[in-house]
Backbone as CSV, one residue per row, in Angstrom:
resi,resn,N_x,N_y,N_z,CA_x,CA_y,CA_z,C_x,C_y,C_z
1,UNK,11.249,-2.552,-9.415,10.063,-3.407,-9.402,8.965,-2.752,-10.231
2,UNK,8.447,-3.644,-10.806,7.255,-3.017,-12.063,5.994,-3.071,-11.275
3,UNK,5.142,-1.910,-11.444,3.271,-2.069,-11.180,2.753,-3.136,-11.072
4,UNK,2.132,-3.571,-10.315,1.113,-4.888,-10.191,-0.239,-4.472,-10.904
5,UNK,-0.970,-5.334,-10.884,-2.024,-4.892,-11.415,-2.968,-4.976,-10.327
6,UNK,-3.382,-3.806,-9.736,-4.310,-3.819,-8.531,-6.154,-4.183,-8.502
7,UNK,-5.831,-5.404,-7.243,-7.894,-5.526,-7.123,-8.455,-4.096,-7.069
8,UNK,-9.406,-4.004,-8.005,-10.173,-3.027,-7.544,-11.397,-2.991,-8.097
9,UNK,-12.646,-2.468,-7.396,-13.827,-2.652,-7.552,-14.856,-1.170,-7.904
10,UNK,-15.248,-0.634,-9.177,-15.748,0.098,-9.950,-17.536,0.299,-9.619
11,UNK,-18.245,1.420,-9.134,-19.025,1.777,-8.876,-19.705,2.816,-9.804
12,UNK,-20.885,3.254,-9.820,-21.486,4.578,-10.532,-21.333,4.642,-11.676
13,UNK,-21.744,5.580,-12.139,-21.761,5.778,-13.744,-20.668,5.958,-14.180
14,UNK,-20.529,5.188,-15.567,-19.371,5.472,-16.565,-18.643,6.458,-16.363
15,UNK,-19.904,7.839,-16.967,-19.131,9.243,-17.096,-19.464,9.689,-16.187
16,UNK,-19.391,9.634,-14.958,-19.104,10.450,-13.683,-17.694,10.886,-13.483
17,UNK,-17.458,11.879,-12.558,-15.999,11.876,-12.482,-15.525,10.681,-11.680
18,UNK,-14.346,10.227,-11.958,-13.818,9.640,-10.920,-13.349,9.822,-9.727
19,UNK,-13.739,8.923,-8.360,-12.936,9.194,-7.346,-12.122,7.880,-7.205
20,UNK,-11.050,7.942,-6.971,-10.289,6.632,-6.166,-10.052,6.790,-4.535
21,UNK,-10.456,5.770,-4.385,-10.281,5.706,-2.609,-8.789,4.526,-2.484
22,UNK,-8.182,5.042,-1.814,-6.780,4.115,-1.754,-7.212,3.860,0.311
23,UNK,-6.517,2.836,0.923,-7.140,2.664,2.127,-5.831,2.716,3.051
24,UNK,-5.921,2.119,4.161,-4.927,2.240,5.120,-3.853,0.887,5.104
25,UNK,-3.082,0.683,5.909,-2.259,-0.310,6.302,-3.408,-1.128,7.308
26,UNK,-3.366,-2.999,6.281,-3.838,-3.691,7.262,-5.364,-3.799,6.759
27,UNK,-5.861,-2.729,5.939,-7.275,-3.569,5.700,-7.602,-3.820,4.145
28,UNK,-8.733,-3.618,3.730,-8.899,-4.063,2.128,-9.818,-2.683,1.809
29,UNK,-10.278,-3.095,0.434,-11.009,-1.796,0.253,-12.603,-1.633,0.653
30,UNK,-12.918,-2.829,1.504,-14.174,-2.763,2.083,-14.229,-1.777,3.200
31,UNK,-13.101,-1.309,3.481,-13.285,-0.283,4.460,-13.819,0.937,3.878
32,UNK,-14.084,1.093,2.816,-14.614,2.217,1.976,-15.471,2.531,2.173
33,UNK,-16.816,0.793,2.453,-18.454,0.801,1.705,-19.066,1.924,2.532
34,UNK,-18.847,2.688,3.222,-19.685,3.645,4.193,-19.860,5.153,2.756
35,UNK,-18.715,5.054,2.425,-18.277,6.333,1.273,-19.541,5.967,-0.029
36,UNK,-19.631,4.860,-0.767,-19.567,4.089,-1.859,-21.216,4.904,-2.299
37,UNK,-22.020,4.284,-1.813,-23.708,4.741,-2.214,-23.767,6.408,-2.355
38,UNK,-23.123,7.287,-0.749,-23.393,9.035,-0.999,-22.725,9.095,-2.463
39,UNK,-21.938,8.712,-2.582,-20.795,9.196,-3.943,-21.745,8.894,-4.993
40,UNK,-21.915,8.042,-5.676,-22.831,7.250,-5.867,-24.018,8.035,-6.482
41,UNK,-24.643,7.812,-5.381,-26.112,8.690,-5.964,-25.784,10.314,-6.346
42,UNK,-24.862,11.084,-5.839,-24.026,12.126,-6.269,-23.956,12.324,-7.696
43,UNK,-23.811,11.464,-8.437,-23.117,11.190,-9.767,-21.547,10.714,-9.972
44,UNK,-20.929,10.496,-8.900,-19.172,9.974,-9.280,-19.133,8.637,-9.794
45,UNK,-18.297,8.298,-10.090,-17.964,6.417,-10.336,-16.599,6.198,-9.761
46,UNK,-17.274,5.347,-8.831,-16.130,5.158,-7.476,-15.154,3.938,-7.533
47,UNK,-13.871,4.017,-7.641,-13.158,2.965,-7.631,-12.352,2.937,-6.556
48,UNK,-12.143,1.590,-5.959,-11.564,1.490,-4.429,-10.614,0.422,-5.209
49,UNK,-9.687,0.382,-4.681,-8.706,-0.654,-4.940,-7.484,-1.433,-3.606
50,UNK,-7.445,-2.439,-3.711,-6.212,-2.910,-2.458,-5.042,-2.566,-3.255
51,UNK,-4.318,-2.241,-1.635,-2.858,-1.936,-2.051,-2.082,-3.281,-2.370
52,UNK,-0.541,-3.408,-3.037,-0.334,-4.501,-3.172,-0.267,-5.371,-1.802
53,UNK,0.030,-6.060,-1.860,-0.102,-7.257,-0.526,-1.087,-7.442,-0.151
54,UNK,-2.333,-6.590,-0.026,-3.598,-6.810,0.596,-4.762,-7.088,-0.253
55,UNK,-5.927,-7.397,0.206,-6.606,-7.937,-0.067,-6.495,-8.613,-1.482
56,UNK,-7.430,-8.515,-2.465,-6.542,-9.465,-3.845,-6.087,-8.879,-4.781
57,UNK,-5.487,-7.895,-4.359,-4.143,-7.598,-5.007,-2.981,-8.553,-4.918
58,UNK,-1.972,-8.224,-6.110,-0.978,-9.314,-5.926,0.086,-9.012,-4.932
59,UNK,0.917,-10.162,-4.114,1.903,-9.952,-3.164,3.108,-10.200,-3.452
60,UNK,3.774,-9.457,-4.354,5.001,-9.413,-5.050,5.908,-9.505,-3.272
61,UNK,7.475,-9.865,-3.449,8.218,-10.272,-2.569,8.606,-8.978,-2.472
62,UNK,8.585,-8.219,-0.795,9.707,-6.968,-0.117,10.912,-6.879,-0.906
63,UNK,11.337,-5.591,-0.905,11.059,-4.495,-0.144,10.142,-3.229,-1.166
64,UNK,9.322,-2.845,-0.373,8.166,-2.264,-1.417,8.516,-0.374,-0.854
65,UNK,8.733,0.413,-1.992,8.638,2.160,-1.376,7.012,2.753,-1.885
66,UNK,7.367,3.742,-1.503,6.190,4.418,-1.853,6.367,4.917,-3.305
67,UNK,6.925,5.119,-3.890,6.989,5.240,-5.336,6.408,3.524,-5.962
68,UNK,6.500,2.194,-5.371,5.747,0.920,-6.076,4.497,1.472,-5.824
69,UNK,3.946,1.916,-4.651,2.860,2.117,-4.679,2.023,3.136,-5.193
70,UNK,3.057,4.677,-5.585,2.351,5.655,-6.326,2.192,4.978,-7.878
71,UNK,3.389,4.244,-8.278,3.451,3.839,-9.663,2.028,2.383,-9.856
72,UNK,1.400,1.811,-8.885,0.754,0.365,-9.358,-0.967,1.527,-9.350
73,UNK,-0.997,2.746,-8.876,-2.088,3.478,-8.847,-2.440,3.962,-9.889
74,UNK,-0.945,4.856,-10.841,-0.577,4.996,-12.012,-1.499,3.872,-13.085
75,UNK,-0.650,3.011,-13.009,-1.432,1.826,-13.808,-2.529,1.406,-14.029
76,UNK,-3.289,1.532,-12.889,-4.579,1.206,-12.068,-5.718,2.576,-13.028
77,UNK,-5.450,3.681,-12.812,-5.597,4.899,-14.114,-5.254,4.429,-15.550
78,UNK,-4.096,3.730,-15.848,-3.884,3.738,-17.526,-5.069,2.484,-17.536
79,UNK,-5.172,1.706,-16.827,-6.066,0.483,-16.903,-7.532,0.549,-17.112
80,UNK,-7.693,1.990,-16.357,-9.358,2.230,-16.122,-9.525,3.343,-17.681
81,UNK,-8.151,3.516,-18.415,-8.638,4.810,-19.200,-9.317,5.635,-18.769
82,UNK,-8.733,6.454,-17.769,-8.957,7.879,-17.185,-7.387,8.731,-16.934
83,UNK,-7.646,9.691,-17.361,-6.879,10.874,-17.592,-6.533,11.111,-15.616
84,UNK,-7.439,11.845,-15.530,-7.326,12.604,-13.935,-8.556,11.895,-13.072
85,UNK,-7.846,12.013,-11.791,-9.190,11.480,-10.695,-9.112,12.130,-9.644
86,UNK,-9.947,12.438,-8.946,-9.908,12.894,-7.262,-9.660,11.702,-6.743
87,UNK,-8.275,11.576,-5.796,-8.095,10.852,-4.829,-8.117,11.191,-3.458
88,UNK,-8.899,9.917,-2.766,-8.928,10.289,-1.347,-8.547,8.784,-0.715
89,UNK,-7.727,8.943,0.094,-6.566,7.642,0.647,-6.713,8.044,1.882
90,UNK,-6.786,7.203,3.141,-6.459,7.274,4.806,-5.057,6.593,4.845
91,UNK,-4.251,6.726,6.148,-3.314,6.476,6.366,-2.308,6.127,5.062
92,UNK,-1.676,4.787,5.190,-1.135,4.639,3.761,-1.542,4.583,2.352
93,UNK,-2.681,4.759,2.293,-3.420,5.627,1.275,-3.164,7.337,1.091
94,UNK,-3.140,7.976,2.049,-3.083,9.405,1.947,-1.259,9.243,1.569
95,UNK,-1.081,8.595,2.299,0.383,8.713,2.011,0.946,8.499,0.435
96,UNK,-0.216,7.548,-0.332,0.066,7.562,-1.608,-0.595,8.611,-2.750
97,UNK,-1.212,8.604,-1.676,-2.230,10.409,-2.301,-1.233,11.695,-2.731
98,UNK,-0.094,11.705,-1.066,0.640,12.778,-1.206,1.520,12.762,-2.543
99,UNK,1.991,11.173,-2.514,2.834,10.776,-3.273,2.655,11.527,-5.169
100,UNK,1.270,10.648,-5.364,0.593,11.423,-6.718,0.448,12.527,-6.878
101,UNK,0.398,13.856,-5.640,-0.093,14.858,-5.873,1.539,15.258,-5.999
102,UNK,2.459,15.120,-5.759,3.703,15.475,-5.958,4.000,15.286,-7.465
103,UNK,4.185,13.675,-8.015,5.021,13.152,-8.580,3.937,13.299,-9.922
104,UNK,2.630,13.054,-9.827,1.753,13.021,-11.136,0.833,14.107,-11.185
105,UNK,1.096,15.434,-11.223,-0.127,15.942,-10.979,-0.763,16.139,-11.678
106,UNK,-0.135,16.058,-12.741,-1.517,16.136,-13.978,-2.825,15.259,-14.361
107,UNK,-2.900,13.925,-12.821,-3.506,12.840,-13.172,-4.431,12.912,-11.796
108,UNK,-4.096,14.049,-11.137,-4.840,14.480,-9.906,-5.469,15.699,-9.633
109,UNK,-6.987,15.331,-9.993,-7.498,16.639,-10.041,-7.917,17.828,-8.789
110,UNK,-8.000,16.520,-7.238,-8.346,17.067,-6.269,-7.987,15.584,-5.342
111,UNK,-7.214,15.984,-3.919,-6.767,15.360,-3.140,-7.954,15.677,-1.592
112,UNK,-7.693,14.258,-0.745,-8.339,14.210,0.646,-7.770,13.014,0.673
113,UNK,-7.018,13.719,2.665,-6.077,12.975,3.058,-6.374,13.202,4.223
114,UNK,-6.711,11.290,4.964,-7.251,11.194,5.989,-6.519,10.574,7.040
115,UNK,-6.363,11.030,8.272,-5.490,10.151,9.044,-4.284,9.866,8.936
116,UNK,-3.722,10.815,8.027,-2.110,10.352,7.532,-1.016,11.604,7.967
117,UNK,-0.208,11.064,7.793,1.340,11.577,7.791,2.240,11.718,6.954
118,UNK,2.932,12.975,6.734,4.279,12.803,5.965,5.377,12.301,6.397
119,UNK,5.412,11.928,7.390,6.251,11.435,8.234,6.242,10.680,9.528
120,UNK,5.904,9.176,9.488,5.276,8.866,10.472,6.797,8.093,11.168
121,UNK,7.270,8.274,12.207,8.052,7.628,13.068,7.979,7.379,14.479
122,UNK,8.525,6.586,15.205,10.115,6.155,14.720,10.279,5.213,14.047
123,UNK,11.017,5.298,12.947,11.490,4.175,12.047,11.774,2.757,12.920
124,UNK,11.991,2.736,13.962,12.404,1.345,14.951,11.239,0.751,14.677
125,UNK,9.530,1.515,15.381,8.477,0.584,15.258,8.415,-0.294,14.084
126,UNK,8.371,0.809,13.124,8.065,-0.258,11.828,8.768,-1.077,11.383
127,UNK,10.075,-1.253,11.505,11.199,-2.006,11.707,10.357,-3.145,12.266
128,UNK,10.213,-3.120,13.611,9.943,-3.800,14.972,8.694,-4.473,14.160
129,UNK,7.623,-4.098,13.481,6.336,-4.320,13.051,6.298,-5.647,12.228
130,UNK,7.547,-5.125,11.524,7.448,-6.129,10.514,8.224,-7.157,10.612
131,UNK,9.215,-7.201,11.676,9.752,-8.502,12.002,8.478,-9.321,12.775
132,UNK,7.608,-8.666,13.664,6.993,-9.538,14.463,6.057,-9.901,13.070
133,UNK,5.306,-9.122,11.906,4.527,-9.634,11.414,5.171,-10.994,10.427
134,UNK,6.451,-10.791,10.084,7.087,-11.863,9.449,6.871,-13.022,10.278
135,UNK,7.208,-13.125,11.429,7.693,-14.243,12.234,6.115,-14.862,12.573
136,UNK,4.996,-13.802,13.210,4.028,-14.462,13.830,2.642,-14.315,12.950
137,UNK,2.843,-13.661,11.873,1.655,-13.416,11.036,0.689,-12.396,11.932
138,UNK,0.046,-11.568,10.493,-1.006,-10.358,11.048,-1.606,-10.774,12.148
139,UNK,-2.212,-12.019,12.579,-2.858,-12.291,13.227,-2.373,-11.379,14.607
140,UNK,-1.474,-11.473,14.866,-0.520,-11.149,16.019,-0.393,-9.425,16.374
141,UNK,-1.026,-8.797,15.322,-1.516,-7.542,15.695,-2.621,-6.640,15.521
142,UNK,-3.552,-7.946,15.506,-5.051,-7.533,15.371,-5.159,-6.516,16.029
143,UNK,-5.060,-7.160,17.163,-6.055,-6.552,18.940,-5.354,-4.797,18.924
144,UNK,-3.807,-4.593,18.870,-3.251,-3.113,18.856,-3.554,-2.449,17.265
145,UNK,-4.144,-3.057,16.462,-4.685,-2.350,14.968,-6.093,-2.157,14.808
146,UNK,-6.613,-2.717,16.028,-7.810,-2.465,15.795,-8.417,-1.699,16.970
147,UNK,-7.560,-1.208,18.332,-7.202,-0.475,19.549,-7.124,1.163,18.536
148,UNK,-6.098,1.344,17.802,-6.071,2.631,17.209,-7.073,2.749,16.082
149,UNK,-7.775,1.676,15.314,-8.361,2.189,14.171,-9.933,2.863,14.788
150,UNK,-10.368,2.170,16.375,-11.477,2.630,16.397,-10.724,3.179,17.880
151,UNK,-12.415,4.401,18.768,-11.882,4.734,19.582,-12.962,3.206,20.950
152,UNK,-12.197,3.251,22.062,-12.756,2.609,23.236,-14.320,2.458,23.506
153,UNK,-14.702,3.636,22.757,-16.644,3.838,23.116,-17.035,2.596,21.786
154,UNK,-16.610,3.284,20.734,-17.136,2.464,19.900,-16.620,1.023,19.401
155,UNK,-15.504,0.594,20.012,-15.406,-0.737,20.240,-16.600,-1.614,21.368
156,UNK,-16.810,-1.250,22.331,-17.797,-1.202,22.607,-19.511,-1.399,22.457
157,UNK,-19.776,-0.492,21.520,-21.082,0.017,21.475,-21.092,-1.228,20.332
158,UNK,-19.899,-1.413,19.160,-20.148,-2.256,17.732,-19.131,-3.527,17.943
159,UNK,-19.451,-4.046,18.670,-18.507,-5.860,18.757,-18.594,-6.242,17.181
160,UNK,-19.527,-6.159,16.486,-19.713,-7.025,15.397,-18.946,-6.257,14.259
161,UNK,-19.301,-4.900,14.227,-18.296,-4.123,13.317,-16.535,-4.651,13.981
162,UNK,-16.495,-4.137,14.908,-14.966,-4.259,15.325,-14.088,-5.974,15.101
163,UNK,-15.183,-7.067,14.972,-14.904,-8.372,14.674,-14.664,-8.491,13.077
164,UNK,-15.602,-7.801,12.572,-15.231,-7.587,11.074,-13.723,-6.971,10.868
165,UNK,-13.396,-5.485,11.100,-12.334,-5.331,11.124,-11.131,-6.142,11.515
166,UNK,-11.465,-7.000,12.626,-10.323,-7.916,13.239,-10.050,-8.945,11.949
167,UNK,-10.805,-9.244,11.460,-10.802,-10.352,10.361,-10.204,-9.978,8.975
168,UNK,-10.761,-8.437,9.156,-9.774,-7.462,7.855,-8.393,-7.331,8.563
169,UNK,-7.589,-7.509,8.953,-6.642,-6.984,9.362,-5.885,-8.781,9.586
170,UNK,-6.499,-9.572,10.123,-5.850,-10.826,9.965,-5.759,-11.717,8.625
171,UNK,-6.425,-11.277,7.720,-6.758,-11.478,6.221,-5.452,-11.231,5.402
172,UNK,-5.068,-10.316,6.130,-3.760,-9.424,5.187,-2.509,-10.621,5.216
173,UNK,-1.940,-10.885,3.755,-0.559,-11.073,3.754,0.680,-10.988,4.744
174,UNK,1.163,-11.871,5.743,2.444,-10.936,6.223,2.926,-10.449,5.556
175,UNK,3.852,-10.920,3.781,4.533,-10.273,3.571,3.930,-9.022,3.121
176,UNK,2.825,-8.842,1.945,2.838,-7.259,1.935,2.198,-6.504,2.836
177,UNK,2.044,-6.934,4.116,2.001,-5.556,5.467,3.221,-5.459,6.025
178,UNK,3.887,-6.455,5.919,5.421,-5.918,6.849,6.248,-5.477,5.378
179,UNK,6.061,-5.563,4.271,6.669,-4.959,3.537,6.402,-3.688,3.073
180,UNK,4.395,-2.823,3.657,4.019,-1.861,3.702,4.197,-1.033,4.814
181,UNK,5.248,-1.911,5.748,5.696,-1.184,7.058,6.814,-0.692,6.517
182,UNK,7.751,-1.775,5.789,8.921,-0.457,5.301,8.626,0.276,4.610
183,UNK,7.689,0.555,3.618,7.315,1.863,3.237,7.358,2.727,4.311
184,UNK,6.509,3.096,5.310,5.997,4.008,6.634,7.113,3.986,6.648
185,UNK,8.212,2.972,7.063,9.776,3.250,7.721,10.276,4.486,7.255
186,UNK,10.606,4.377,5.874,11.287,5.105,5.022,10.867,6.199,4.715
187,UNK,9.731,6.692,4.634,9.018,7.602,4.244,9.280,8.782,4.412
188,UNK,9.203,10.367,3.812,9.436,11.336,4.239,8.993,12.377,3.320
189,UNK,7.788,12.644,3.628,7.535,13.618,2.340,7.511,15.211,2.916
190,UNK,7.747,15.410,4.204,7.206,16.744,4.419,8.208,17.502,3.470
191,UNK,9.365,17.783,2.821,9.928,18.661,2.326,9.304,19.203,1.059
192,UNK,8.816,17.860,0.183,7.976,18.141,-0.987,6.973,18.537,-1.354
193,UNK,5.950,18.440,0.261,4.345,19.145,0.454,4.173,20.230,-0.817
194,UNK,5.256,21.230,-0.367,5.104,22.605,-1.010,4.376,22.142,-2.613
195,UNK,4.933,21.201,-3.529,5.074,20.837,-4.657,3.701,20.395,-4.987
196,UNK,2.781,19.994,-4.246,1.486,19.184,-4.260,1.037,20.738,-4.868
197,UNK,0.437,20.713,-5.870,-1.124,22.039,-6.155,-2.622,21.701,-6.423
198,UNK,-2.973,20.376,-5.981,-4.137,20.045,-6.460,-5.355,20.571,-5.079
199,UNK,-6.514,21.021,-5.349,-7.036,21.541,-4.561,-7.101,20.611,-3.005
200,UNK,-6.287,20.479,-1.706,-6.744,19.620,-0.874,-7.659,19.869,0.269
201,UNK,-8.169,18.335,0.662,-8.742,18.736,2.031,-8.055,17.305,2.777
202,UNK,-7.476,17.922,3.930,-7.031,17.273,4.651,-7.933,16.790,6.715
203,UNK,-7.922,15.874,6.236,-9.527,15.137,7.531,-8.517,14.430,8.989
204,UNK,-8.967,15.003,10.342,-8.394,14.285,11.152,-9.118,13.421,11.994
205,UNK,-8.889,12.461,12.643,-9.817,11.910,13.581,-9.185,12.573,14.849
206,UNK,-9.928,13.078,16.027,-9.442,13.736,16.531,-9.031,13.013,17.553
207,UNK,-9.137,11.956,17.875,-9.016,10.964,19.214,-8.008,9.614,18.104
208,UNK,-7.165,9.716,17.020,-6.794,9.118,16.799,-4.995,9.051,16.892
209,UNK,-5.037,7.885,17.478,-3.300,7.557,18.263,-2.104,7.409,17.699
210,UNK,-2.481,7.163,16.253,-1.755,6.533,15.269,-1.190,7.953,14.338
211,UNK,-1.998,8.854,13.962,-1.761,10.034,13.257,-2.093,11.195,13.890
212,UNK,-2.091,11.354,14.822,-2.783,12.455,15.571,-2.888,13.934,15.083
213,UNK,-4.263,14.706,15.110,-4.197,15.899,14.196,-2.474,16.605,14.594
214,UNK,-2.267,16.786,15.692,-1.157,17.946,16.265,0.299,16.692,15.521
215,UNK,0.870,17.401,14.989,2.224,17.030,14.372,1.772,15.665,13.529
216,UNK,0.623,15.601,12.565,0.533,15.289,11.352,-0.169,15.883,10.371
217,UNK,-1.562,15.893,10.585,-2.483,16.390,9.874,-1.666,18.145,9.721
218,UNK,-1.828,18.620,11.135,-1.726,19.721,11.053,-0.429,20.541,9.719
219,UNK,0.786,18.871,9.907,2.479,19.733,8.641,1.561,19.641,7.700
220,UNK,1.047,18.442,7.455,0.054,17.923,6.051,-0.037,19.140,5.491
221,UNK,-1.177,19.904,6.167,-2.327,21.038,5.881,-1.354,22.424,5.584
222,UNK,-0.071,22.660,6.398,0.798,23.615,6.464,1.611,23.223,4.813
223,UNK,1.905,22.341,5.043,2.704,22.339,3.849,2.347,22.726,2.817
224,UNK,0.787,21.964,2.026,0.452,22.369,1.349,-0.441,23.199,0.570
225,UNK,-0.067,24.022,-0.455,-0.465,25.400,-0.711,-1.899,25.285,-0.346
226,UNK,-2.348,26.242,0.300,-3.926,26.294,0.066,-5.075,24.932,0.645
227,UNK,-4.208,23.826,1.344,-4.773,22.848,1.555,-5.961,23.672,2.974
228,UNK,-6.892,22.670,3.299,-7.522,22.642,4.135,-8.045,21.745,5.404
229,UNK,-7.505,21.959,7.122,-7.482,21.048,7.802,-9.128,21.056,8.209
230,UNK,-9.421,19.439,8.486,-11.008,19.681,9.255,-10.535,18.392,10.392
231,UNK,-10.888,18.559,11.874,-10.947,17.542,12.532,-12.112,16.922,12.911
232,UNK,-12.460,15.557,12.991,-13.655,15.283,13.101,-13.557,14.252,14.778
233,UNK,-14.796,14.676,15.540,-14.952,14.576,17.282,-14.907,13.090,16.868
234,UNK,-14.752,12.530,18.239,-14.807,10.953,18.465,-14.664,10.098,16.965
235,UNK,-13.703,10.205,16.622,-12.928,9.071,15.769,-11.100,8.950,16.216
236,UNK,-10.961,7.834,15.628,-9.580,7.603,15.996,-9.268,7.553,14.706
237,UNK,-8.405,6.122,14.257,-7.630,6.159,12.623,-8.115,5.961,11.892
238,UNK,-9.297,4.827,12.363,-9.909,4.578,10.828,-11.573,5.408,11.063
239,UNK,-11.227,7.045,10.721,-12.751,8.026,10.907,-13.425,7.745,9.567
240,UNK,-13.313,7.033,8.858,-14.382,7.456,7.691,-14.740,5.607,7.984
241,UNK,-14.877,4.970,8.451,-15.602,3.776,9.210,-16.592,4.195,10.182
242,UNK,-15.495,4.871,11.246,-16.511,5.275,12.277,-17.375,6.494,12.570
243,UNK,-16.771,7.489,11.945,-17.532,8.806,11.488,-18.557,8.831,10.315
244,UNK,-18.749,7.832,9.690,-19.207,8.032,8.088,-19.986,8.882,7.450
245,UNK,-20.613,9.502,8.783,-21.453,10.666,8.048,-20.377,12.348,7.890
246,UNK,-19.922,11.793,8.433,-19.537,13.494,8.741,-17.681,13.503,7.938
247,UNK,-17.214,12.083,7.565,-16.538,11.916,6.898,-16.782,12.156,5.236
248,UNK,-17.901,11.543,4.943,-18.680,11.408,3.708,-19.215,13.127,3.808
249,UNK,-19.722,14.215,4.238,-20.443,15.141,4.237,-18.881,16.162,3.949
250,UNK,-18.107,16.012,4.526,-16.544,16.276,3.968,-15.524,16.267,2.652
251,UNK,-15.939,14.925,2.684,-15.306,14.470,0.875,-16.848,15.107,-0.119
252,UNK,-17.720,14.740,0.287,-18.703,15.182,-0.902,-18.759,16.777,-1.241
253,UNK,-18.108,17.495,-0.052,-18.276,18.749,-0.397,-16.992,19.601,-1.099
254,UNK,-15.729,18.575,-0.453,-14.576,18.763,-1.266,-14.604,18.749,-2.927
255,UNK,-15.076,17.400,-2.968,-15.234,17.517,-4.272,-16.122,17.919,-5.201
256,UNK,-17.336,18.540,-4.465,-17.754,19.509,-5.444,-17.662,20.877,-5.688
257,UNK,-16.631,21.097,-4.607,-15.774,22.763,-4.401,-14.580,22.308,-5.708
258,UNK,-14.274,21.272,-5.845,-12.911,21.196,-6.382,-13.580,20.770,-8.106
């Protein structure tokens, strides 16, 4: 399957460096805007983009790996005419983060990887995920995607944020989220970690259900050379939504160490 040509939306100055923000399973790249202005006034020029199936990106027909998705990012770079970028991706974003820092590294100058896994199982769920999302549409797993992306307090405290998210997450394509579930299915990068050399920082939410720092973040950070783990208090999966300061005070400092 060939590269799509991915939505994506361009911030900051020309000649800033670039960052790309790649996002999670299930939302669009508005989950970013908390990142977008610090970067921003920083000097970067920020590009967020949807993965295929989601938001308006195109929804080419299953079965999709993580190599469609390291390769439509690829493109997404020859498109923008830029050489190298700092990428920072959450969940299936980091996962395509790992992917680039393996397979392209000469096009990755500095990695941050949030909420993710090299290995997220059991392969049954996502199996299981994507039959129900085939059959009953996203709609049908709002309420448990939006249970792990935030934690219980702050569902709570933000009805109106957490309704937004519900609407990002029912927005999505069945087919490319249950076809971004067999990605997760299949997936397996911890052997290749070693291979990643781009300077990383690797971010956990520490109350999050879905990637939990202990047996993800933590191989993440082990694997690769020199990477660096930080966990951040009261967030779950989606921490750079609900953390934004202390998510953003993280990446901004990564990348000006890197």
């Amino acid at each position: 399957m060939g590269a799509v040509r991915l939505h994506r939306v361009e911030e900051g100055p020309e000649d800033g460096p670039v960052v790309v923000f790649g996002g999670s399973l299930g939302s669009d790249l508005r989950m970013w805007e908390p990142q977008v202005a610090p970067l921003v006034e920083r000097g970067f020029r920020v590009v967020r983009y949807d993965a295929r199936g989601h938001g308006g990106s195109p929804v080419p027909p299953g079965p999709y790996e993580l190599d469609d998705l390291g390769g439509d990012v690829l493109a997404l770079l020859d498109d923008l005419g830029v050489d190298r970028v700092h990428f920072a991706g959450l969940s299936l974003g980091g996962m395509t983060g790992m992917w680039l820092g393996v397979h392209a590294p000469d096009r990755i100058a500095s990695l941050v990887l949030c909420c993710t896994s090299a290995k997220l199982g059991p392969p049954s769920m996502w199996a299981d995920r994507s039959r129900t999302v085939r059959a009953e549409g996203t709609a049908a797993i709002v309420e448990a995607g939006v249970s792990r992306w935030l934690t219980p307090g702050y569902l709570e405290r933000h009805p109106d944020r957490a309704e937004f998210l519900r609407a990002m997450i029912a927005a999505v394509p069945a087919e490319g989220y249950a076809a971004c579930c067999g990605v997760i299915e299949r997936m397996d990068l911890l052997d290749v970690l070693p291979k990643i050399s781009a300077p990383t920082l690797v971010i956990a939410g520490a109350e999050d259900p879905a990637t939990p720092p202990a047996g993800h973040s933590d191989l993440i950070a082990e694997g690769i050379p020199g990477a660096r783990l930080e966990v951040v208090a009261d967030a779950a999966h989606l921490g750079n939504y609900e953390q934004p300061e202390e998510f953003t005070r993280l990446i901004l400092g990564h990348l000006e160490r890197a």
